[in-house]
N, C-alpha and C positions, 0 to 999 in steps of 0.2 A: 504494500500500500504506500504511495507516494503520500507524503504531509506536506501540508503545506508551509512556507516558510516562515520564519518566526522574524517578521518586519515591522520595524518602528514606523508607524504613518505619525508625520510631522501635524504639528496642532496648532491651527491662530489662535495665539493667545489676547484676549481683549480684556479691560477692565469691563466694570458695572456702566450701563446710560452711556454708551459712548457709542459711535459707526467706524465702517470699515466699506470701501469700495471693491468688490469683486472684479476681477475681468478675467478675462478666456482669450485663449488664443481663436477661438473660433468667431464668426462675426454675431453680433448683438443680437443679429433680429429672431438667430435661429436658437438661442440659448435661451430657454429658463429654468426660472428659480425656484426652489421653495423650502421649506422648514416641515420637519416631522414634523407629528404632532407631539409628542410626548419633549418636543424642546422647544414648544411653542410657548410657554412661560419666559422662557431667557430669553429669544431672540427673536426676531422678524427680518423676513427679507423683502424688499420690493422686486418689482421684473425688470429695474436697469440693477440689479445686482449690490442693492444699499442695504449692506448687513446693519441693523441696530442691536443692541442689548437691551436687556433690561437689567432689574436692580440683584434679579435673584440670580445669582454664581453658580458654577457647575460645569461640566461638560454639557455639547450640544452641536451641530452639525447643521451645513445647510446641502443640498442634493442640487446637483448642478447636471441637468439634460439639456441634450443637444435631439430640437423635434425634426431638422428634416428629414432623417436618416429612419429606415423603417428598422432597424436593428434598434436594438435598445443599448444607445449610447448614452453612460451615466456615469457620474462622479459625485463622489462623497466627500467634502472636507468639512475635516473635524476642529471643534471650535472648544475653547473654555473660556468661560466670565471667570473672571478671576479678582477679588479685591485688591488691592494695591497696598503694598508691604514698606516701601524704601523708594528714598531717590536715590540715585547713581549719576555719575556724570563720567565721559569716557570722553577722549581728545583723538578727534580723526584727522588731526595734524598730523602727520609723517617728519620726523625731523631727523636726518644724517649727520653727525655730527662728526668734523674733522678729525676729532682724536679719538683714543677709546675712554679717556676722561669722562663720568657721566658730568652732567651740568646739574650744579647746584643752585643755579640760580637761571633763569631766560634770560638773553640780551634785550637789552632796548632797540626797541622798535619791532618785533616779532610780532608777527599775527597766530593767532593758534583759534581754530573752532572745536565748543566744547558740545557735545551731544547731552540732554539730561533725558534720563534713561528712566524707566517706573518699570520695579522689579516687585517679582509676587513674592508670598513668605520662602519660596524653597528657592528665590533667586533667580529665577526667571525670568528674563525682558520682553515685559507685554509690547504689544502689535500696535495698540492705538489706544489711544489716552483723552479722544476731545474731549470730557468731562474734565478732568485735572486743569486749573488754572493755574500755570505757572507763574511766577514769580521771581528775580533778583533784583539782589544792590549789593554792592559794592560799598567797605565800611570807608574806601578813601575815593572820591571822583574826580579828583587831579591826574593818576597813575594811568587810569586806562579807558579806552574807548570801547566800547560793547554796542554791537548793532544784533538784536534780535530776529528771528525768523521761526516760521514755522510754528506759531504760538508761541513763542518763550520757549521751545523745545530746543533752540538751535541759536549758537552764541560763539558768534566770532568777534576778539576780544583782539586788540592791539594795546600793547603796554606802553606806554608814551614815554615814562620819566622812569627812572630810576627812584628803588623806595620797595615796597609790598605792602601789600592791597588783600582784606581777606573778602571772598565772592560768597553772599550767603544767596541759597537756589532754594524755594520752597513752595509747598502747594498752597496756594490759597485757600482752599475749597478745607484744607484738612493742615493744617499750618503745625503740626506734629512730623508731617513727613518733610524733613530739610535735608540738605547738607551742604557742605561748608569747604569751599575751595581757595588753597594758597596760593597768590599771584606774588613771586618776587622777582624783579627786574635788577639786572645791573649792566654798566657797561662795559664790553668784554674785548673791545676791536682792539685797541692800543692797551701795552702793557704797561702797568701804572707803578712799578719800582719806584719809580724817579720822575722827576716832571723835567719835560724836554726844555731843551733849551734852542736858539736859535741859529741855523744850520745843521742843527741834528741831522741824522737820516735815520727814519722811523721805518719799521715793519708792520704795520696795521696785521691782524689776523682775525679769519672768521672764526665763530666756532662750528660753524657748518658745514658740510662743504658740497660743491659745486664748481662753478665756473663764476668764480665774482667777480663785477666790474665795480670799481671804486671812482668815490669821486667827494670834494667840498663844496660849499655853499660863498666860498670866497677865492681870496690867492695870499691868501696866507703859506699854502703847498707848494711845491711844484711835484707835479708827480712824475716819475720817473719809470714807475710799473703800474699801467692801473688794473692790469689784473693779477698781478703778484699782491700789491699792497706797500709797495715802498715808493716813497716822499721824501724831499727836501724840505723844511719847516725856514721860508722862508721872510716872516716878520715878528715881531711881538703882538701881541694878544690871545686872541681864541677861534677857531673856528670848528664848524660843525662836521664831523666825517659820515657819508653814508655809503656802506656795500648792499650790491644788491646781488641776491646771492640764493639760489631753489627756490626762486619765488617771494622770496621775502627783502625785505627792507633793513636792515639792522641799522642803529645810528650810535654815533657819540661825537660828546664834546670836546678838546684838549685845547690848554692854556700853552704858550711859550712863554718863553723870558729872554734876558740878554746870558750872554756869557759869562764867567765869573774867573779861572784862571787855565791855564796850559801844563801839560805834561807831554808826558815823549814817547813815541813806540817805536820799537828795534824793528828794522828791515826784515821781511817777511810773516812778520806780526799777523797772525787770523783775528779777524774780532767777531765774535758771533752775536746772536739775535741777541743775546742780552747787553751785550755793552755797546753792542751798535751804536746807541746814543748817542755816544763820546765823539764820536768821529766831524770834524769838521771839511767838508766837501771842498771847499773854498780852497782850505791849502793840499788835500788830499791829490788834485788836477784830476775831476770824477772822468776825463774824456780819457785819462790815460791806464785807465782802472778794465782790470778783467770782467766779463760778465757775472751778472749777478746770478750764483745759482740759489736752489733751493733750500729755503732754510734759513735765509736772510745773512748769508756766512761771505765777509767780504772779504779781498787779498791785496794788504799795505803795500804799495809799489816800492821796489828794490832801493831803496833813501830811507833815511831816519828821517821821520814825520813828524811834525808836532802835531798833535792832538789837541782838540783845547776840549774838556769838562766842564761840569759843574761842582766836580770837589766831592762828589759819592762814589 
């Protein structure tokens, strides 16, 4: 005797008083609808295939025939009402990050969209939810930009400033189910040991990665790579750095200054991404200088250089 197979048939899961739109791959006119009757307390269906709930929970099913066909083509999908247990929030952001370092904190200027999710007692993520009135705020609204969609279901959030921001998400309707998301920004492009000074040559880095293209909002720079990330810091003051880099925006600010005293580096000298700083282009002759490879790792021409610093 052949048995038959021991198959999980997948199940829409819906809250209580809420719809769900049916569709079929076959065309409209030839498909209808309807609801047993022993699930006709939970649910109702119209003939354009507009499942409603009702208030009372359970399993329940709508029977989906197809009339042109003199065969008896039919289908059964299974349904449960299901109360609502928890909010959940999930981030359908994708984010590569250049190193295997995780990130403690998001860069400024990142966009990230946050999904809020309604899970039943045993953790499940219902199907549809129009009953739930969603709700956030945000306890600081300086930090970040939130544009809503999809009811309050759907929150793409751009972090503006540097700081953290706590996101509280809650139901209206039942304001027991919440929860509570950490937003901290910081700025991550330029490495902040030491505050540059003027002639520096800087390595800007993402922490993403991609194909970035860099650029400032003044000429305070000269850029020198603008898809590597290395610059000349050519006045005193501030200006603003932006890479754009998988889609995203990432920004930061950096201050110069003047110069403060001079030291000396021996003929053949490496200076790597960290002390890069130090180096003054001016007396280095940057035209006589080998290419820049990866890593930000430059090679002091065959003369003793002077170097001018800041004295760190």
């Amino acid at each position: 005797m052949i048995r038959q197979p021991n198959l999980m048939v997948p199940s829409i899961r819906l809250t209580q008083n809420t719809e769900i739109q049916l569709e079929t791959a076959w065309p409209q006119s030839i498909v209808e609808y309807s609801v047993p009757s022993e699930f006709a307390d939970r649910l109702s269906v119209t003939k354009s295939g507009l499942v409603q709930t009702k208030y009372v929970a359970g399993p329940a099913a709508v029977v989906v025939r197809r009339t042109d066909l003199s065969e008896n083509e039919t289908s059964v999908v299974p349904m449960s009402i299901l109360a609502v247990h928890s909010l959940d929030v999930i981030i359908l952001t994708k984010l590569e990050l250049s190193t295997s370092t995780p990130l403690v904190h998001l860069p400024v200027g990142i966009r990230i969209v946050l999904k809020v999710v309604l899970r039943d007692s045993r953790g499940r993520e219902l199907s549809a939810s129009s009953n739930n009135r969603i709700s956030y705020r945000p306890h600081r609204f300086d930090l970040t930009e939130i544009v809503a969609s999809d009811v309050n279901q759907t929150l793409t959030i751009t972090l503006k400033s540097v700081g953290e921001t706590v996101l509280k998400i809650w139901d209206s309707a039942d304001p027991s189910l919440n929860v509570f998301v950490r937003l901290s920004a910081k700025e991550m492009l330029y490495p902040s040991t030491r505050k540059p000074v003027v002639s520096d040559i800087v390595c800007f880095t993402s922490p993403l990665s991609g194909a970035p293209r860099w650029l400032s909002n003044d000429n305070h720079l000269e850029w020198l790579d603008v898809e590597r990330g290395f610059a000349r810091l050519t006045r005193t003051g501030s200006t603003h750095v932006t890479v754009k880099v998988a889609g995203q925006k990432l920004t930061t600010s950096v201050g110069f200054y003047l110069l403060k005293f001079t030291s000396v580096l021996r003929t053949g000298d490496f200076i790597s991404a960290t002390s890069i700083f130090f180096v003054n282009p001016s007396i280095l002759h940057l035209a006589k200088w080998a290419t820049i490879s990866i890593g930000c790792r430059w090679f002091v021409p065959s003369v003793n250089t002077t170097v001018v610093s800041n004295g760190f």
